[in-house]
C-alpha positions in Angstrom: 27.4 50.8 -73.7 25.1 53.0 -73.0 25.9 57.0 -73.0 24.7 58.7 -69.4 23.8 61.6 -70.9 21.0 59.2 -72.8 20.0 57.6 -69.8 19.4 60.3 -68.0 17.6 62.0 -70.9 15.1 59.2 -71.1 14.8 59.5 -67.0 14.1 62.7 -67.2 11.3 62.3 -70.2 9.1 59.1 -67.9 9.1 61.0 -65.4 7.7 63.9 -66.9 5.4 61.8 -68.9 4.4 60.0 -65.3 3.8 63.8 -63.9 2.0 64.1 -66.8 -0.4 61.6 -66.1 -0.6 61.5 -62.3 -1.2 65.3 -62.0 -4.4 65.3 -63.9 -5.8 62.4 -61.7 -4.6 63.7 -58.8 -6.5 66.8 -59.5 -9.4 65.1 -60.9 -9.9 63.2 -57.6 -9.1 65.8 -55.4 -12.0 67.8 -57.2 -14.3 64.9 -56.7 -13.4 64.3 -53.7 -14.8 68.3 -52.5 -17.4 67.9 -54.4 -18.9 65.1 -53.1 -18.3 66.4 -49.3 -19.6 69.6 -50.3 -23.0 67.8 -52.0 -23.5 65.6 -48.8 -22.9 68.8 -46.5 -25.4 71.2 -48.6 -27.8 67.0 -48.5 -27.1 67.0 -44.8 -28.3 70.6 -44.2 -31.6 70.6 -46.5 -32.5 67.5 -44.8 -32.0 69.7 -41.3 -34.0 72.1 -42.3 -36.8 69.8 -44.2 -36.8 68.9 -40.3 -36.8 71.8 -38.7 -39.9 72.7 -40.6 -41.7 69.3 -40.2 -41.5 70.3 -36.6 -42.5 73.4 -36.8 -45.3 72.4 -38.5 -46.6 70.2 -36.5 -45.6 71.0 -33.1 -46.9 74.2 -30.6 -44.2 76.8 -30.3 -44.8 78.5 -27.0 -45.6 74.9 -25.2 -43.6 72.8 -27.8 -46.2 70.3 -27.4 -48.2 68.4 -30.6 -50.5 71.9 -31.9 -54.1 71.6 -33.4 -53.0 70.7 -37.0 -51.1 67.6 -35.5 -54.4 66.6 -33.7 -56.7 67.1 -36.7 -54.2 64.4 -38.7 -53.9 61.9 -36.1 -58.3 61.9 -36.0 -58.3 61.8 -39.6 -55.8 58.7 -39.0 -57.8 57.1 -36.4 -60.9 57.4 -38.2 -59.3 54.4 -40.2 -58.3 52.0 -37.1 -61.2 50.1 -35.9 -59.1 48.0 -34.3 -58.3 50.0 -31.5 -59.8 52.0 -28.7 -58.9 55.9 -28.2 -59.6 57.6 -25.1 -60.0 61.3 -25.0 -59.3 63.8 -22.5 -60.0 67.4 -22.9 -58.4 69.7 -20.3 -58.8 73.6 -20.0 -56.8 75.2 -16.6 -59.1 77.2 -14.4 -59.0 81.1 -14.2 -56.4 81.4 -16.5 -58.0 84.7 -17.6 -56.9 85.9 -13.7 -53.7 85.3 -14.3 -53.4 87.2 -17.5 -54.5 90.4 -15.9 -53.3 90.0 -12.5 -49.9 89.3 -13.7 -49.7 89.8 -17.4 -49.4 87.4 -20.3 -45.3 86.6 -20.0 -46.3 85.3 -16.4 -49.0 83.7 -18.6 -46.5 82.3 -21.1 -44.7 80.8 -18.5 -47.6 78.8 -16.6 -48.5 77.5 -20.0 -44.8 76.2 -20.5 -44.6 74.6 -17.0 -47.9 73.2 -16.7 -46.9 72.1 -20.4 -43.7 70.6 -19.5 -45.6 68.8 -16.7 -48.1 67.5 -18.8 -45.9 66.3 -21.0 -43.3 64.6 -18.2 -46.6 62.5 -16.9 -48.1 61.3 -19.9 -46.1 61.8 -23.0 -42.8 60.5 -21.4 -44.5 57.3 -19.7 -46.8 56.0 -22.1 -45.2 57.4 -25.3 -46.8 54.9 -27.5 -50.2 55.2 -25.7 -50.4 58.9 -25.1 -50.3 62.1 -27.4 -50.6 65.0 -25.4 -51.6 68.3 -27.8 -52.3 71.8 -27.0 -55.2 73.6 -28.8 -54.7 77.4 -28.5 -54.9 79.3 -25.5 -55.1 77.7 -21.8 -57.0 74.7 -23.9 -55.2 70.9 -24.1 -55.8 67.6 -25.3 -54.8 64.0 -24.7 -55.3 61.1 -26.6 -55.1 57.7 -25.2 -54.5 54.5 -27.2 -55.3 51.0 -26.4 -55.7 52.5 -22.4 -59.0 51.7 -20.7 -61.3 55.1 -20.1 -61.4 53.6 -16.5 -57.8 53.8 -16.6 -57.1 57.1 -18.3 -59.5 58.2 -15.4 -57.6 57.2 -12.7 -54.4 58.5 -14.1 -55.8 62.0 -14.9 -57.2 62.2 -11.3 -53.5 61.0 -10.1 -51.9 64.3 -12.4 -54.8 66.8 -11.2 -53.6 66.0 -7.2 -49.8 66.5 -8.6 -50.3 69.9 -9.2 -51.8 70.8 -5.7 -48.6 69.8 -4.1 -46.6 72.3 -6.0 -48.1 75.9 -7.0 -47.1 77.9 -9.9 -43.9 80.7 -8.4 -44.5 84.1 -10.5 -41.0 85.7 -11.3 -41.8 87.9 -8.6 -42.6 85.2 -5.9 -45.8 84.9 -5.7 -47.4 81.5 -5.8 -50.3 81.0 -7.5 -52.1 77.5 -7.7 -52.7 75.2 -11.2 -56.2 73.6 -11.6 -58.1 72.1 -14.4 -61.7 71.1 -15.8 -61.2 67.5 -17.5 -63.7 65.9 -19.6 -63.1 62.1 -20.4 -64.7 59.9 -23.3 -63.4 56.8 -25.2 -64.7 55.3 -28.7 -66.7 52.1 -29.1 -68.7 50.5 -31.0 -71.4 53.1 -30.8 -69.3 56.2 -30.5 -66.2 57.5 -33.2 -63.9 59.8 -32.7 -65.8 62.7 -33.0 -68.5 61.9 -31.0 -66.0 61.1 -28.4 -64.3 64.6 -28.6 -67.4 66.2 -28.5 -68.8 63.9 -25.1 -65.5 65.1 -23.3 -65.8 68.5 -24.4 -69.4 69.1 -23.2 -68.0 66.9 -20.1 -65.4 69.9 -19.6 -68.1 72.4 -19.5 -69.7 70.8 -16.7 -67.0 70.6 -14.6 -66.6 74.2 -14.8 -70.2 75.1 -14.6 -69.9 72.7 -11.4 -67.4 75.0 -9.5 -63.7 73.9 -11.4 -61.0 71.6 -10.7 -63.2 68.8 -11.7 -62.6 65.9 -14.3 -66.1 64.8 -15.4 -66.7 61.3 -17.1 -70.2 59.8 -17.2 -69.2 56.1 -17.6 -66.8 56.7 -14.3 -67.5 57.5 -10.4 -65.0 59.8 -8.9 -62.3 57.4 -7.2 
């Protein structure tokens, strides 16, 4: 026989040696438990902001297309492929100066952005693993084509160019004021790299302007 004062004694010590135990552990995993949510939260948000910066680095922040530095990487990277063709199409809009002081530089902001957006919405969103479509500074763009004939490339720059003559640029104010370009097109081969390409359809630019604007000039191609 058993006393129930005893018993309930010894109830009454387990369970305070159980709360004893479980407390601590309870505790300890509820400490873990924050900790790790609040390591992956602070991993989660350094990894945003290593992003963030990536993209500012390498992306045009009025335009938000590829910028300059991007450009100089990817022909530093190309340099390397001789397996592959690159066409290159330097584009600078026509009388953008006009613009500027007709209607100021925000109302030149925001042709850059549309003709931008444009740009991008033909070429970038089509043939996104073919086409890399940068800005350089100022009213000044560049495409690069991979793996697309020059003959091609042409054809399709031509098909943009006659876009933008069905829609003109709408100031803030109302007034419409129309988009054109000089183009200059050159591809790599055998006989010419990268640079030499760039430098072909950048001469090729300033003849199309010196011929009048709203021109895309390619010597290896007859106006189709």
């Amino acid at each position: 026989i058993i006393p129930i004062g005893s018993e309930y004694s010894r109830n009454l010590i387990s369970t305070k040696q159980l709360a004893n135990t479980f407390l601590p552990l309870l505790v300890g995993s509820i400490l873990i438990t924050l900790f790790v949510y609040a390591y992956m939260k602070a991993m989660q948000k350094r990894e945003a902001e290593i992003q963030k910066l990536k993209y500012e680095a390498s992306h045009d922040e009025l335009t938000t297309l590829l910028n300059y530095r991007t450009f100089s990487n990817y022909v530093t990277q190309i340099i390397a492929d001789k397996s592959s063709v690159y066409t290159i199409i330097m584009i600078d809009l026509d009388n953008f100066k006009q613009v500027n002081d007709k209607f100021g530089h925000l109302e030149g902001n925001r042709l850059l952005k549309k003709f931008s957006i444009k740009l991008n919405n033909f070429f970038g969103d089509k043939l996104a693993t073919q086409a890399s479509v940068f800005r350089f500074g100022g009213e000044e763009f560049c495409l690069v084509f991979k793996n697309i004939p020059e003959e091609t490339a042409y054809k399709l720059i031509w098909k943009f160019e006659r876009s933008l003559t069905d829609e003109n640029y709408l100031t803030t104010d109302g007034q419409q004021v129309a988009i054109s370009f000089s183009g200059g097109v050159a591809s790599t081969d055998q006989e010419t790299n990268i640079h030499e390409a760039i430098r072909k359809a950048d001469a090729a630019v300033y003849l199309a302007k010196s011929n009048g604007r709203a021109q895309i000039v390619c010597p290896d191609q007859v106006d189709s």
